[in-house]
N, C-alpha and C positions, 0 to 999 in steps of 0.2 A: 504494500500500500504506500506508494512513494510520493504521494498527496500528505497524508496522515506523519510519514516519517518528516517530508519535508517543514510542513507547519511547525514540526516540533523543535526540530534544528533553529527555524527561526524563531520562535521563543524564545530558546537556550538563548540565544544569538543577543536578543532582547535582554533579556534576566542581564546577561555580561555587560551587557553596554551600562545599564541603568545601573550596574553597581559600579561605574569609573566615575559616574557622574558628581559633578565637583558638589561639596557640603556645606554651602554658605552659611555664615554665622556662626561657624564652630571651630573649634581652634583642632588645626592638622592631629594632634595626641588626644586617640581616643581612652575611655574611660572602659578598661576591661569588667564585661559583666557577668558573671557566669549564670545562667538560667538549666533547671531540669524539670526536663518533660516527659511526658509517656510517647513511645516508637509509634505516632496513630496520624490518624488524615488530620487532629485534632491541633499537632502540630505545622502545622502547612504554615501560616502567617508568620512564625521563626522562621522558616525556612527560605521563604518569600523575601523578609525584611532581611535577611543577610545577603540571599541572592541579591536583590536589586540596590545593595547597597543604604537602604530607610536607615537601619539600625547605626551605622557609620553616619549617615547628615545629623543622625542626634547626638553627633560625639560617643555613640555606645559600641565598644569590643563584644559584640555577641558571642560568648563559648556555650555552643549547645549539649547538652550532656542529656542522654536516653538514658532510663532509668528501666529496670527490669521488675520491681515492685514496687508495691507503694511504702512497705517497713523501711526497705533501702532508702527510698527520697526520703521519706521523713528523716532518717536518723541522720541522710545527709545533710541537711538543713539546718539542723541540730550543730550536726559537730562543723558547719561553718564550711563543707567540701561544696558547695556552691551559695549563691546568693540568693537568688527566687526562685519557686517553683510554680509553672505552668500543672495546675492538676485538679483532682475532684478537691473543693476546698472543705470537705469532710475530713480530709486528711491534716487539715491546720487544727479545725474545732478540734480531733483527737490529739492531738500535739498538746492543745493546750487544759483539757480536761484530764486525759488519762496520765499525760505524759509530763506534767505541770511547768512545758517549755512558754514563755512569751513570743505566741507568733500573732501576727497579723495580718488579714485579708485588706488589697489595697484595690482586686477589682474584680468584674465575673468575668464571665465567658461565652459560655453555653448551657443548657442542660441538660448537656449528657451526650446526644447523640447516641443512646442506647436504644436496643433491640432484645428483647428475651429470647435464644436463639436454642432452638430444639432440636433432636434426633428426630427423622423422619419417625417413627412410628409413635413419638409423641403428638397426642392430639387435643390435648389441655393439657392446664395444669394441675390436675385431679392425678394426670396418668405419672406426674414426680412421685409420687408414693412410692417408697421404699426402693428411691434411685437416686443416686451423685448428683450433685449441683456444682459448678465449679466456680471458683470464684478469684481474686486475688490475692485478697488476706478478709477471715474471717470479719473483721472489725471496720472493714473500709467500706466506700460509701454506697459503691454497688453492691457492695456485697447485703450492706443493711436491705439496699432496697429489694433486693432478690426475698431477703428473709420476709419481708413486710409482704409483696407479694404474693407467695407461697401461703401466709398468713388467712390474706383473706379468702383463701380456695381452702382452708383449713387443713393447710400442713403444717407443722410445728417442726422445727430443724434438732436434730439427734433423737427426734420420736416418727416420723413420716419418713424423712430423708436424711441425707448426709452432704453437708459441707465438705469439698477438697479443695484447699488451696493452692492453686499452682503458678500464681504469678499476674503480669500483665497482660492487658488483654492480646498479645503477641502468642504468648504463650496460653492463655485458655480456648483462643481458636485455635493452637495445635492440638490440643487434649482431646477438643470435640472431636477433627475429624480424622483423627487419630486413633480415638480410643473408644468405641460406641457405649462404652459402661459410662461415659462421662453424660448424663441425658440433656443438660442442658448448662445455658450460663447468661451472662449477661456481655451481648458484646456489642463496641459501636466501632463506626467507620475506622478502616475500612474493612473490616473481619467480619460484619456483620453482611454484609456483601456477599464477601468471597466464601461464608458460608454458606449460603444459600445458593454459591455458585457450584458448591459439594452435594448440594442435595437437602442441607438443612434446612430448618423452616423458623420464622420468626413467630410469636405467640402473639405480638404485639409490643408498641414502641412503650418504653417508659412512662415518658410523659402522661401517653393517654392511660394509662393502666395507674400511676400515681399522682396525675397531675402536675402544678407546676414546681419545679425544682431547679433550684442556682447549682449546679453540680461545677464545673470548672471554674478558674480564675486565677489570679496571680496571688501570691502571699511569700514571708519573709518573714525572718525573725527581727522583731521591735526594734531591737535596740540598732541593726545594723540598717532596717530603713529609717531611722530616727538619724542615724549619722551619717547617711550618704542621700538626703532625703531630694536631693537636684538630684544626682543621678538615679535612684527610682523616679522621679519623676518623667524624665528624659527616655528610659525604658520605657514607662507607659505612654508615653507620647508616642514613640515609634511602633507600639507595639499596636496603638491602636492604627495609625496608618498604615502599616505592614495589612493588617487586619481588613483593612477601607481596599488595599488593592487585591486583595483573595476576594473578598465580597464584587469586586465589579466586573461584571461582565463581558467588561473588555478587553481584560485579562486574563481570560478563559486560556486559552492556549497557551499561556505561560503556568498560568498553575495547573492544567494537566500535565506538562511537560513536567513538574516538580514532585506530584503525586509519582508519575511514571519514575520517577526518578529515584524518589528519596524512600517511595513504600515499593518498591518492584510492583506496579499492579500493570495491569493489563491495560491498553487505551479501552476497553470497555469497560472496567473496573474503576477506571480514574474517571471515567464522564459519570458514570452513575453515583461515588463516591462528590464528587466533583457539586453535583444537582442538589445532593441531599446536605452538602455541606452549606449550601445557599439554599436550601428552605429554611423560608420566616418563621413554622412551626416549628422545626427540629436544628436545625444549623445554627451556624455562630450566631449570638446577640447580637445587634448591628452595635458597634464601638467599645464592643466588650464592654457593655452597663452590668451595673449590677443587681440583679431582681431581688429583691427585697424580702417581698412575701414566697417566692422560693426559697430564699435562705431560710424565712421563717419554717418552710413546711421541712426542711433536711436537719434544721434543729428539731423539731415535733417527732420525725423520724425516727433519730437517732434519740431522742428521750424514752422513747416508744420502746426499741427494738435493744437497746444496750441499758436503760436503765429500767429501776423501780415500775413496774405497774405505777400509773400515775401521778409522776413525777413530773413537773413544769418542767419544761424545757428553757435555758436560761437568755438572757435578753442579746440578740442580736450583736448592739453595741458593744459588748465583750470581747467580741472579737475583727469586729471591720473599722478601719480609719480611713475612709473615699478620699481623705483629704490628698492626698496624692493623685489620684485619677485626676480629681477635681481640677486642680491647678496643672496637671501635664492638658487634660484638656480645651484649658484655656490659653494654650501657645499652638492649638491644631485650629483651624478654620471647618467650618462645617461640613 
């Protein structure tokens, strides 16, 4: 297909140029920042914003580091082995409840881009009874949301079924279709795809099965965005414009060219990936906002499913300071 190969060449071609492009207003010595992210289509505006150079006009040294669970980012965070992380922001609240670290959520994302993703001869979720669920780490955010799920179909986790943790969603689409004892899991772009490209089926999207939920965003431990609090800002400045050029349409063939690239997918995999990363119900938040009454419901959640029978869930403000978003997005134009 020497149409489809060439468009993509010119993309790349593109992506190159627009990262040589000169950085007005910032001084030549950038500001090394280290970010870690989950290996997913969810990363694509990192990837975008280094390609075409965004991340460098904010003065920012983008080092992107994949992360293989969610234990691992956390404790990376912790011990200071990178600076922000791109991730479900259930993993900050756990930081800072369970793990009694000072972190702080500075913006969203998404919510979720998840899919409940079954063994074909799964046909509810009645038929999880007495089968594997796979998840990342017991305690993380999808994984609550699987438990809550399974919940109201009246399974109860270590009495109906069994929890196995195997990692990030990289690693739980290989479990699925790899291991058919594994019957189901929770997975999003672009595995949730490429499963149903094996044969699996989806049960239904998150969202609609929990409603609305802040599941991604940026966060940081307090004290170090309190001390480099320009350059967080500068970070979420590029990050949302990084973000503004995966969202636009006329940069289609540059970010297929980067899915193809950076996740091995298919040019059929990258479009359908690609469509669903840019649905206003399921895909990125437009500016990476952050939803409010989502956070409120993954708080409600995780009070639900990890604490006391009815136990308030604690006040939002515990753990989010917007004030960074707030002022990176008042040096971006609308």
């Amino acid at each position: 297909m020497p149409g489809v190969c060439g468009s993509r060449a010119a993309a790349m071609a593109l992506l190159a140029a627009l990262a040589f492009a000169p950085a007005p207003g910032h001084a030549a010595e950038l500001t090394q920042v280290r970010v870690n992210a989950f290996p997913n289509a969810k990363a694509l505006p990192l990837h975008a914003g280094i390609a075409t150079g965004i991340f460098a006009r904010h003065g920012i040294d983008l080092e992107l580091q994949l992360t293989e669970n969610s234990r691992s980012q956390r404790d990376g965070l912790a011990a200071g082995r990178f600076d922000i992380a791109q991730a479900a922001l259930d993993n900050a609240v756990a930081m800072i409840e369970v793990a009694g670290q000072d972190v702080v959520i500075v913006s969203g994302g998404d919510s979720g881009m998840n899919d409940f993703i079954v063994q074909p001869d799964i046909a509810s979720f009645a038929d999880l009874k007495g089968r594997t669920v796979i998840v990342d780490a017991p305690d993380t955010a999808y994984a609550l949301q699987a438990k809550k799920i399974l919940l109201k179909y009246g399974l109860t986790e270590g009495t109906d079924y069994t929890i196995k943790p195997v990692g990030a969603v990289v690693y739980r689409y290989k479990a699925l279709i790899e291991d058919k004892s594994n019957a189901g899991g929770i997975l999003n772009l672009p595995f949730n795809i490429q499963a149903e490209e094996h044969g699996l089926k989806s049960l239904g999207r998150i969202i609609d099965l929990l409603g609305p939920y802040q599941a991604a965003g940026a966060f940081a431990m307090r004290a170090w965005a309190r001390e480099h609090a320009d350059t967080m800002e500068r970070y979420l400045a590029a990050y949302v414009e990084s973000l503004r050029f995966v969202r636009d349409p006329a940069n289609k063939a540059a970010n297929l060219a980067l899915l193809e690239q950076k996740l091995k997918l298919s040019p059929a995999a990258a479009e359908k990936t690609y469509a669903q990363l840019l649905d206003p119900g399921f895909g990125f938040t437009p500016d990476a906002r952050f939803d409010a009454q989502g956070f409120r419901n993954m708080l409600a959640l995780r009070a639900e499913i990890e604490r006391k029978a009815g136990a308030e869930p604690p006040a939002p403000e515990k753990y989010v300071d917007l004030g960074y978003y707030e002022r990176a997005m008042k040096t971006l134009g609308p």
